[in-house]
N, CA, C and O atoms as a GROMACS GRO file, in nm:
protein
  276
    1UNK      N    1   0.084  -0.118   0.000
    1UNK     CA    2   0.000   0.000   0.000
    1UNK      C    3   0.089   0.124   0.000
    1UNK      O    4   0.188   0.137   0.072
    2UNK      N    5   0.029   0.247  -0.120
    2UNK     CA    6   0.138   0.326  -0.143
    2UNK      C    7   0.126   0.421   0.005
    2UNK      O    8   0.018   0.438   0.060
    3UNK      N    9   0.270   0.487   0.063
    3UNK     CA   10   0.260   0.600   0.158
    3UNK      C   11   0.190   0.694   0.120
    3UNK      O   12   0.118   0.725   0.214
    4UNK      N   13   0.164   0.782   0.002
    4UNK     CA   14   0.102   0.853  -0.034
    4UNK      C   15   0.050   0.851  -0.154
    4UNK      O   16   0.110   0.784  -0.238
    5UNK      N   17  -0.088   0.931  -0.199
    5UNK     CA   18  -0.161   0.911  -0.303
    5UNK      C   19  -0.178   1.086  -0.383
    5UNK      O   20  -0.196   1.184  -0.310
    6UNK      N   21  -0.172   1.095  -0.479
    6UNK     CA   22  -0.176   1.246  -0.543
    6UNK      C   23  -0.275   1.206  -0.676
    6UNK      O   24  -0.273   1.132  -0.775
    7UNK      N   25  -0.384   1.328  -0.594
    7UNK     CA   26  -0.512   1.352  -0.708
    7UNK      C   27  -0.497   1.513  -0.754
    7UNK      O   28  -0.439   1.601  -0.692
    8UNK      N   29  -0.572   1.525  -0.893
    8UNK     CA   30  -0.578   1.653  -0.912
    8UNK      C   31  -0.749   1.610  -0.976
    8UNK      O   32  -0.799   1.505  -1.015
    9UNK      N   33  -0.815   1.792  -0.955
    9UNK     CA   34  -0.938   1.792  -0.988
    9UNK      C   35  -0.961   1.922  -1.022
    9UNK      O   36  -0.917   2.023  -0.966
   10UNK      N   37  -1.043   1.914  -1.134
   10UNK     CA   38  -1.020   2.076  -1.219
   10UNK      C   39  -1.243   2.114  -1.176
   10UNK      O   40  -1.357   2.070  -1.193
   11UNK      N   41  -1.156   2.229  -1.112
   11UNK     CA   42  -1.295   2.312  -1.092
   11UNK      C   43  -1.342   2.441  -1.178
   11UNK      O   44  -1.294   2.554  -1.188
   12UNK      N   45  -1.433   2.391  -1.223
   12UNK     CA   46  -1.478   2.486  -1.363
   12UNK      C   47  -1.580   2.637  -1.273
   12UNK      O   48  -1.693   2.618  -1.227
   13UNK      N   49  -1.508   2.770  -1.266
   13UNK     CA   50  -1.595   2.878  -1.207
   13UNK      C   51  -1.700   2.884  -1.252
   13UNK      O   52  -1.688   2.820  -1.356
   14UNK      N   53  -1.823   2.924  -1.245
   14UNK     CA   54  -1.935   2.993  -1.294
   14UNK      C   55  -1.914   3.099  -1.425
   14UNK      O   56  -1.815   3.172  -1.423
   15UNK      N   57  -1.982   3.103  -1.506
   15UNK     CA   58  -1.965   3.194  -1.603
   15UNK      C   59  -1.982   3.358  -1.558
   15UNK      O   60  -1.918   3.449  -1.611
   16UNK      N   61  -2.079   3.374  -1.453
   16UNK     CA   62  -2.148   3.500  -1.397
   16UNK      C   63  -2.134   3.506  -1.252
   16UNK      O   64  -2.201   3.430  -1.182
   17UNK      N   65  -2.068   3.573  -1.211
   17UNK     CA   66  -2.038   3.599  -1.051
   17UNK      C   67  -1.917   3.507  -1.023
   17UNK      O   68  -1.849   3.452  -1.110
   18UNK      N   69  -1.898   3.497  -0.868
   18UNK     CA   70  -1.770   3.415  -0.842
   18UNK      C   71  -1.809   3.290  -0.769
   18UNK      O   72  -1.927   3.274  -0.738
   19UNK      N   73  -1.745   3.225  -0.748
   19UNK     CA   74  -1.774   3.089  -0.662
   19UNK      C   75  -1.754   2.968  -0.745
   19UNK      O   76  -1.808   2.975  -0.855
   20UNK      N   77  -1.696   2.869  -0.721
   20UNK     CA   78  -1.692   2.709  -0.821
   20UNK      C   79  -1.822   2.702  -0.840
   20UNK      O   80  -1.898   2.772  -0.772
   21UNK      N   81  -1.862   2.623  -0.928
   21UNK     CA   82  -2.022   2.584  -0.926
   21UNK      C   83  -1.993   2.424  -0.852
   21UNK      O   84  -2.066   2.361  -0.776
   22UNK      N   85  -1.884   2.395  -0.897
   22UNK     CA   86  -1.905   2.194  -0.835
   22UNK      C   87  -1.785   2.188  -0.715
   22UNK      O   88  -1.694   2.105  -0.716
   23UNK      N   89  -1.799   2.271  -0.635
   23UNK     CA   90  -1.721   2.235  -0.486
   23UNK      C   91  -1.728   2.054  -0.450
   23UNK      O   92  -1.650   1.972  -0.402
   24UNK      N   93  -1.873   2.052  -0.508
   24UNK     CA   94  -1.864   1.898  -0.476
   24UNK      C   95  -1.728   1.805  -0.497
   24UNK      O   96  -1.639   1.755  -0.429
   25UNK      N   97  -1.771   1.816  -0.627
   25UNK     CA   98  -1.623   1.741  -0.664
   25UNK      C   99  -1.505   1.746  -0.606
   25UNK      O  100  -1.448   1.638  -0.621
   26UNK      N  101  -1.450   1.812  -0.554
   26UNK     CA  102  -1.318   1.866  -0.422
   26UNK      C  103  -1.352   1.787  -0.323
   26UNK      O  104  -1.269   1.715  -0.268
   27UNK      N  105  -1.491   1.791  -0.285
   27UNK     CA  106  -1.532   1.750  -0.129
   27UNK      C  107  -1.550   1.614  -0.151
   27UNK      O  108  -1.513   1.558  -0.048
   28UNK      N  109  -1.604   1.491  -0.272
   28UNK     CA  110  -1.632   1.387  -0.285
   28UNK      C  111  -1.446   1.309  -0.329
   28UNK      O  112  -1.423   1.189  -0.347
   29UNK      N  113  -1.388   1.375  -0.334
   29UNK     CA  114  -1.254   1.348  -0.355
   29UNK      C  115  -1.174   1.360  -0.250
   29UNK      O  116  -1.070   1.294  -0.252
   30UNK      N  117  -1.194   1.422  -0.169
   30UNK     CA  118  -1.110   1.451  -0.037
   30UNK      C  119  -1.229   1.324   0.063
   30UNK      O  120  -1.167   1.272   0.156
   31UNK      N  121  -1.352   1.284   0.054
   31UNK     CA  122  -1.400   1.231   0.112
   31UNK      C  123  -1.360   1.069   0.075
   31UNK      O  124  -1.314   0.981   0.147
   32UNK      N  125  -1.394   1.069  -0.052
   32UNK     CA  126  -1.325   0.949  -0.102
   32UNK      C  127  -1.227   0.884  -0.007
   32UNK      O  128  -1.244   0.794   0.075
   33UNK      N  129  -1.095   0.969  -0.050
   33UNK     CA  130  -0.950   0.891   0.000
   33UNK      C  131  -0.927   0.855   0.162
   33UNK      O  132  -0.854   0.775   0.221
   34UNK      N  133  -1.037   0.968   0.212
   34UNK     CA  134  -1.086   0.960   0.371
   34UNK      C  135  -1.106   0.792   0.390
   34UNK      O  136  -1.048   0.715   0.467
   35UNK      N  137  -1.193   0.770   0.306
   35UNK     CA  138  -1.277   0.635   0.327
   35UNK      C  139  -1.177   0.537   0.296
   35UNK      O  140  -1.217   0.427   0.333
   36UNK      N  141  -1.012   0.528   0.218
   36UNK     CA  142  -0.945   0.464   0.219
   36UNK      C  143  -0.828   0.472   0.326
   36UNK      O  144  -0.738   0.388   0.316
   37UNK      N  145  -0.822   0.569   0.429
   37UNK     CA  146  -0.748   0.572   0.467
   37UNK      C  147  -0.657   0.664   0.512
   37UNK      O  148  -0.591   0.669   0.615
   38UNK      N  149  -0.666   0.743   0.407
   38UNK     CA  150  -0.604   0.915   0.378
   38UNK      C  151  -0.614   0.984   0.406
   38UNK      O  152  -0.721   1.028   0.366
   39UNK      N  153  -0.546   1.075   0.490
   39UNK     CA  154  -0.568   1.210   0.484
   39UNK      C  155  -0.469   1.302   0.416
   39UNK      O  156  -0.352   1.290   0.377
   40UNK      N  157  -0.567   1.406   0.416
   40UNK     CA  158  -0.543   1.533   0.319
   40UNK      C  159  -0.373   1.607   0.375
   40UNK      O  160  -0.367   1.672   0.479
   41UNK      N  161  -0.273   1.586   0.302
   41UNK     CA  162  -0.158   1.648   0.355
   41UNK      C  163  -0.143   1.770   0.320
   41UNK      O  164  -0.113   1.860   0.398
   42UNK      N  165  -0.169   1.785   0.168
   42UNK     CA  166  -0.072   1.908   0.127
   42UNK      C  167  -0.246   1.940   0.007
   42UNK      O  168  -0.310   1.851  -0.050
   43UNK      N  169  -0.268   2.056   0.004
   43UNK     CA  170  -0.354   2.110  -0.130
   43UNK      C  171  -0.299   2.269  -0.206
   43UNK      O  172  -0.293   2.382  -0.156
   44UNK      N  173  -0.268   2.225  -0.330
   44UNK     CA  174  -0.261   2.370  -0.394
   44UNK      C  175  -0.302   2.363  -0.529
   44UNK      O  176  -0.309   2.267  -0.606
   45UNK      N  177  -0.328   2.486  -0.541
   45UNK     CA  178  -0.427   2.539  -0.636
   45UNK      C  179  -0.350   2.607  -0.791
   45UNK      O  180  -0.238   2.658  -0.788
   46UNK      N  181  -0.392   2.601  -0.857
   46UNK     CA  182  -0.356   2.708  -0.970
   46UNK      C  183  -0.466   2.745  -1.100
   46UNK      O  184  -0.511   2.644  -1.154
   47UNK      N  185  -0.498   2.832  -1.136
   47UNK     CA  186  -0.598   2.921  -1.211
   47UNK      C  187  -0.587   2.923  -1.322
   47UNK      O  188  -0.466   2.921  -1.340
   48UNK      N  189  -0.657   2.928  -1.456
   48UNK     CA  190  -0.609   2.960  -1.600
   48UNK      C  191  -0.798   2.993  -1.610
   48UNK      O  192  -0.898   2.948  -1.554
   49UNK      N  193  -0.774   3.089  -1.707
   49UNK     CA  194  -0.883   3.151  -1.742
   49UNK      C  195  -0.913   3.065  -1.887
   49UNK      O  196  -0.831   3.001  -1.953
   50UNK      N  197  -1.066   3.086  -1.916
   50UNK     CA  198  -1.085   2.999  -2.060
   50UNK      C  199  -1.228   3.093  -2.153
   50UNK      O  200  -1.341   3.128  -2.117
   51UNK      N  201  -1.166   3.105  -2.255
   51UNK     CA  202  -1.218   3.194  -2.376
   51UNK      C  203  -1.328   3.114  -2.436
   51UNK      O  204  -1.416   3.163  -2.506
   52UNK      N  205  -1.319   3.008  -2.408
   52UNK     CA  206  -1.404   2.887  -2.561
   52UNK      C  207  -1.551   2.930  -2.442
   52UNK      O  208  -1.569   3.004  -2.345
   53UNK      N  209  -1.638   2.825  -2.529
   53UNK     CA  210  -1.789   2.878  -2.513
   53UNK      C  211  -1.827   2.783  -2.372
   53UNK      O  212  -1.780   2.679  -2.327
   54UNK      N  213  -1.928   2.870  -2.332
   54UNK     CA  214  -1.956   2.843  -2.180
   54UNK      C  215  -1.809   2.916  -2.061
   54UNK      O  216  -1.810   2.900  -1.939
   55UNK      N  217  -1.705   2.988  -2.132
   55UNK     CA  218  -1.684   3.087  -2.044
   55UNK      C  219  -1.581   3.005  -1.908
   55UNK      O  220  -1.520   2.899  -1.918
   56UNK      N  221  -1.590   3.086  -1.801
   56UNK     CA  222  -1.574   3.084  -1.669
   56UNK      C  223  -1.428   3.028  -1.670
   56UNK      O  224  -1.372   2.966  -1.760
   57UNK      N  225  -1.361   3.080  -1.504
   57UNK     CA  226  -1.230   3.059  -1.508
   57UNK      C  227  -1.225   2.909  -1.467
   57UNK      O  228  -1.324   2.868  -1.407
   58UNK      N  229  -1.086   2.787  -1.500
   58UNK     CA  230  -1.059   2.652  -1.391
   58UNK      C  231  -0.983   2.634  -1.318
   58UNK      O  232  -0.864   2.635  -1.350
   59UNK      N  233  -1.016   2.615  -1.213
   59UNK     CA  234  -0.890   2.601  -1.122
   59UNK      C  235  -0.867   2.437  -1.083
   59UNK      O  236  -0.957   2.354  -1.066
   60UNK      N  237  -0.720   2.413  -1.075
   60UNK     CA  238  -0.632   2.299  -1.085
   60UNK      C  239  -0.624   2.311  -0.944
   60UNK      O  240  -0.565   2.409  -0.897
   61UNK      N  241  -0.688   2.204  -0.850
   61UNK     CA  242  -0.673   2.138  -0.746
   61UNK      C  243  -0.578   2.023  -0.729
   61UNK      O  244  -0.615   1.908  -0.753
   62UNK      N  245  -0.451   2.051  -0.686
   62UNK     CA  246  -0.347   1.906  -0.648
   62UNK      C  247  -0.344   1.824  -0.517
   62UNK      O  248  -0.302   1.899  -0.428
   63UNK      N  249  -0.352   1.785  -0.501
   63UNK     CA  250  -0.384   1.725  -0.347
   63UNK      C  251  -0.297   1.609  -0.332
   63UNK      O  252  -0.295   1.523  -0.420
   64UNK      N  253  -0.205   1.600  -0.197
   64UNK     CA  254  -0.126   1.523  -0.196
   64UNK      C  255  -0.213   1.440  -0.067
   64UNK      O  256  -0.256   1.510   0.025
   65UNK      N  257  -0.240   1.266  -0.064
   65UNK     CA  258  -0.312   1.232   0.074
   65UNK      C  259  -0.176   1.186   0.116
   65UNK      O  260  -0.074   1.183   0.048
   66UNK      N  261  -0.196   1.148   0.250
   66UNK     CA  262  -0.111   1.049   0.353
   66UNK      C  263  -0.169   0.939   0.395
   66UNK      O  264  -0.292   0.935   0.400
   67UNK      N  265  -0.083   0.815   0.438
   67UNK     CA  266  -0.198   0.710   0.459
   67UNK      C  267  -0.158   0.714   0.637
   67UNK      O  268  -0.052   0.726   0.699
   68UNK      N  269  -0.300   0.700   0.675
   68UNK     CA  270  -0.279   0.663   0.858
   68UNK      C  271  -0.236   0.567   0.894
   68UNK      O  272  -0.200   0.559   1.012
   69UNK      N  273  -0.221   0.426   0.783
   69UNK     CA  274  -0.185   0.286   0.868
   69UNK      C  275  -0.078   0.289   0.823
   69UNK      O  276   0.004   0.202   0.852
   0.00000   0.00000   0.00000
């Protein structure tokens, strides 16, 4: 069983106002690895804006887990 596990998850902003629209996805991913074992060590982020249709900025979620056993 690996010591640590590294996910990334791309959160698509809203086209109009601010806020992710699918926080979920972050939270069902961090809950996930919970349920194997993991916890959340390290999270960082990075931003790129997007022109094509439907708009809104994505942000790149990296997440490094740790295992408890």
């Amino acid at each position: 069983m690996p010591n640590y596990v590294v996910l990334q998850v791309i959160l698509k902003e809203k086209l109009l106002g601010t806020g992710s629209g699918n926080l979920t996805s972050l939270e069902k991913a961090i809950n996930d690895q919970a349920e194997k074992g993991y916890r959340l060590h390290t999270i960082t982020t990075s931003s790129s804006g997007s022109k094509g249709f439907g708009g809104g900025d994505r942000i790149q979620a990296t997440m490094v887990f740790e295992s408890l056993s």
